[in-house]
N, C-alpha and C positions, 0 to 999 in steps of 0.2 A: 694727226700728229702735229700736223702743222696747224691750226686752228687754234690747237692747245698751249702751243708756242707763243703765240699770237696774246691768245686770253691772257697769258702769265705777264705777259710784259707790266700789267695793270695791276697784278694781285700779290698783296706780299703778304696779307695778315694771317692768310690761312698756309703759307706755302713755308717751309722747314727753312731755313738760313743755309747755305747762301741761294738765295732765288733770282729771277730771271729779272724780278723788280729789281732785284738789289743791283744787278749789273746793269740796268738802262738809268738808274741815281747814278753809275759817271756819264751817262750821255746827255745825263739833266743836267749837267753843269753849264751846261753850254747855252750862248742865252742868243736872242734875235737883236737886232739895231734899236729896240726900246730896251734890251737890259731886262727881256721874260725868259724865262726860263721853259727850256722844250719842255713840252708836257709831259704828264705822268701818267696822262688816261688815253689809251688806244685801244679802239673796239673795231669791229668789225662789223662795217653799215650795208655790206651785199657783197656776193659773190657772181661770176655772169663764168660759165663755159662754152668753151668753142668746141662741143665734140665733132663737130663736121668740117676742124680743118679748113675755116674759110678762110684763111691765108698764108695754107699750103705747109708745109714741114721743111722748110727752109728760109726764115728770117732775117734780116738785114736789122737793124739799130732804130730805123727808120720805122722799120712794122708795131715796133711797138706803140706809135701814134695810134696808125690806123688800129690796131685790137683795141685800145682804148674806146676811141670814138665809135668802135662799132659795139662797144659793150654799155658805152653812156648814151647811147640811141637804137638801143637793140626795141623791139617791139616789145617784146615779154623781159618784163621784171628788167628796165638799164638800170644800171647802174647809177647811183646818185650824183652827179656833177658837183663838188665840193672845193672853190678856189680860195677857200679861206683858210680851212684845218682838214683837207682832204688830201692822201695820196694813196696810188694805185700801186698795187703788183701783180705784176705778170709772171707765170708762171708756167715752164713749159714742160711735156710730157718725156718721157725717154725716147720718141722717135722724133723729135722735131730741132732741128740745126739752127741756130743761132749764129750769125756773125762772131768771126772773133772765139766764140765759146770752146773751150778745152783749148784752144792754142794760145789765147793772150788774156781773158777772164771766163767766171766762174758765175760772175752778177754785173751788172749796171747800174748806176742810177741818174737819172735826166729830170726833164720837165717838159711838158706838154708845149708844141704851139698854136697861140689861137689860129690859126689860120687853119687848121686840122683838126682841133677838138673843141674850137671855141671858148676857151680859157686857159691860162698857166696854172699847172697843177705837176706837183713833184711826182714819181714814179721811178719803181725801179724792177728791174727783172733778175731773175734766177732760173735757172735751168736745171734739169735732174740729170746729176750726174752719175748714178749706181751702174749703168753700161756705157754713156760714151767716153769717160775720162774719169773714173773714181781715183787714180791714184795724184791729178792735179785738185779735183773740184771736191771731192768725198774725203781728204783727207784731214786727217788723222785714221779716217778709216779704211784708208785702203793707202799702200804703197805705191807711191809714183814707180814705178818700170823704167822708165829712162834715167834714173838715178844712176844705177851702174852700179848704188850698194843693193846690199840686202838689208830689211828693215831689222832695226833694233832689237826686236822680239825675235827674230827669227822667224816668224810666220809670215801669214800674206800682208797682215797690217800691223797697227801701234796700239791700237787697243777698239774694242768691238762697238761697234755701234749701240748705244743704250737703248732706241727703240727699236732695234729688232731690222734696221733698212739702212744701210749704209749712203745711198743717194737722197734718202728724206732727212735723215740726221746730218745729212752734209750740207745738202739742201736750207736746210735750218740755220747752219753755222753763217752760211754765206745770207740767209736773210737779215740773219741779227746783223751782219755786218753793213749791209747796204741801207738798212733802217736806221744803224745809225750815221750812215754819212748823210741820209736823204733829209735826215732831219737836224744836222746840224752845217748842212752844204745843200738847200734844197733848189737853188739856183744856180750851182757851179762859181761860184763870185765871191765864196768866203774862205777858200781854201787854195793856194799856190804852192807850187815847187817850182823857185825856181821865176822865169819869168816867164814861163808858159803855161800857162790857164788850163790848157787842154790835157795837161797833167797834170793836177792837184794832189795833193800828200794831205790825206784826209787822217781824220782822226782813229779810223780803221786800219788802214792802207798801210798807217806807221808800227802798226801788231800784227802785220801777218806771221800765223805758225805758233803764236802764243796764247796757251791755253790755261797757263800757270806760274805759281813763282818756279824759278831758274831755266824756266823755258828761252831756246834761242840757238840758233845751227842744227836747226833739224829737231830739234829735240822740244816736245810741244809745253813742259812745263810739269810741273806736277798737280795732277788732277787724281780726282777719286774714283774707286773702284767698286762696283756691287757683286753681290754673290757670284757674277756671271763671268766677272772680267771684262765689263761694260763700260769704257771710261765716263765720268758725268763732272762738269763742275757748276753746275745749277739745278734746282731745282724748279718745278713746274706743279701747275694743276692736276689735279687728277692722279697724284701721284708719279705725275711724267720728271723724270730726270733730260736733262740737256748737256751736249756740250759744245760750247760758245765761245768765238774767241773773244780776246780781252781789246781792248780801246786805251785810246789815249786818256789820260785823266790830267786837264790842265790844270789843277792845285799840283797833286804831287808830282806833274813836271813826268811823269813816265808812264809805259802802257801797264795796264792793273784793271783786275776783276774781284769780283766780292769773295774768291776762294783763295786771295793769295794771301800767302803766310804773314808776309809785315805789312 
C-alpha cells in the first residue's frame, strides 16, 4: 500500500482527478535558492530491511543515522548513497518505540551527518501507529481517547480507513506529510516560527487535521466517501484511493488540496 502511495505521487495521466499527483502540484510550488521547482518525479531506487532488529525496539532520533548507514553499507543489495536528489525513509514496525513518538510526533524529518553516513542527505521517519497511538497518529481513523469527547460519528472513529489498515492509511497520511516538508525544508533552514529554528512552522505543520474544504476544530474537512464508508480525498494507482492531509499553497496564501470545493 505504501509503495503504491509512493508510485502515485508521479502518476497523474492514468489516475481519476483528484490524484496524489495532483496534491504534491502545491508542494511543487515551492522552489530551491535557484528558483527550480521540487520535482515532480519520485521513484523508488531500493528498499534495505532490518528483520533482526539490529538496533533494538527502542530508538532515539539519533538511531535513525545509524539505520541509514547501516543500510548504505549493508553487504547485500545497500542502499544507493544519493547526496544530490536522494532521500531516505525510515520506517518502523508495530513493536518498535521511537523517541517522542505518540507523545510529541507521529514523523520526523532531518538530514544525515557526514560524519555518520558520509554525506548530507534529507530523511525522514514514520512509525506505524494501528496499536501504539491510532487515536493521535492513525487519525481520522481512529478516535483520540483522551479527548474527553466522543467522536462525531458516534463510533470508534471519523470515517474507516480506505485500504482496509488504519496504521498503514495513517501511516500514509503522515508520509505525505513529512515528504512534503523534506522537500520543501530539506535542511531545516528554510522554515521559522518565530525565532527558534528548532521549531519551524512548515508548510505541513500549518494544516494539521485538514483534510477538506471547511475542515478546522476537530472537524477533518469534507472528503469523499465509497460504497464502504471508507473516507478518500485522492486518488492513487492501482485503483488505490488515499486520504492525505492538505498543505500550504503559497499563491492562495491558505492550506488546500486538489478535493477542495473553491
Amino acid at each position: 500500500t505504501i509503495r503504491d502511495f509512493l508510485d502515485s505521487l508521479s502518476s497523474s495521466s492514468s489516475v481519476p482527478y483528484p490524484s496524489v499527483a495532483d496534491w504534491w502540484d502545491t508542494v511543487r510550488l515551492y522552489t530551491d535558492q535557484t528558483g527550480s521547482n521540487i520535482t515532480a518525479t519520485i521513484s523508488i531506487s531500493g528498499e534495505f530491511y532490518d528483520s533482526g532488529y539490529s538496533h533494538g525496539v527502542y530508538l532515539s532520533r539519533l538511531s535513525m543515522q545509524s539505520i541509514i548507514k547501516a543500510a548504505v553499507t549493508s553487504h547485500s543489495r545497500p542502499l544507493p548513497l544519493n547526496p544530490h536528489n536522494g532521500l531516505y525513509l525510515v520506517l518502523t514496525s508495530q513493536d518498535v518505540q521511537v523517541e517522542d513518538f505518540c507523545r510529541a510526533v507521529c514523523g520526523f524529518h532531518y538530514f544525515t551527518f557526514p560524519i555518520l553516513v558520509g554525506v548530507t542527505v534529507p530523511y525522514a521517519w514514520v512509525g506505524y501507529s494501528g496499536t501504539q497511538c491510532p487515536g493521535m497518529c492513525a487519525y481520522p481513523f481512529a478516535w483520540p481517547k483522551y479527548s474527553g469527547k466522543p467522536p462525531p460519528t458516534g463510533g470508534n472513529d471519523i470515517t474507516h480507513a480506505p485500504n482496509g489498515d488504519a496504521g498503514v492509511d495513517g501511516m500514509i497520511s503522515v508520509i505525505a506529510h513529512e515528504l512534503a516538508e523534506v522537500s520543501s525544508n530539506p535542511l531545516i533552514n528554510a522554515w521559522y516560527a518565530g525565532e527558534d529554528p528548532t521549531a519551524p512552522t512548515e508548510i505541513a505543520d500549518l494544516c494539521l487535521g485538514l483534510y477538506g474544504s471547511g475542515g478546522g476544530g476537530g472537524y477533518m474537512g469534507k472528503v469523499y466517501k465509497d460504497a464502504w464508508g471508507n473516507g478518500y480525498n485522492v486518488h492513487g494507482v492501482k485503483g488505490r484511493r488515499f486520504l492525505v492531509q492538505w498543505v500550504w499553497n503559497p499563491v492562495k496564501r491558505r492550506c488546500f488540496g486538489p478535493n477542495a470545493l473553491d
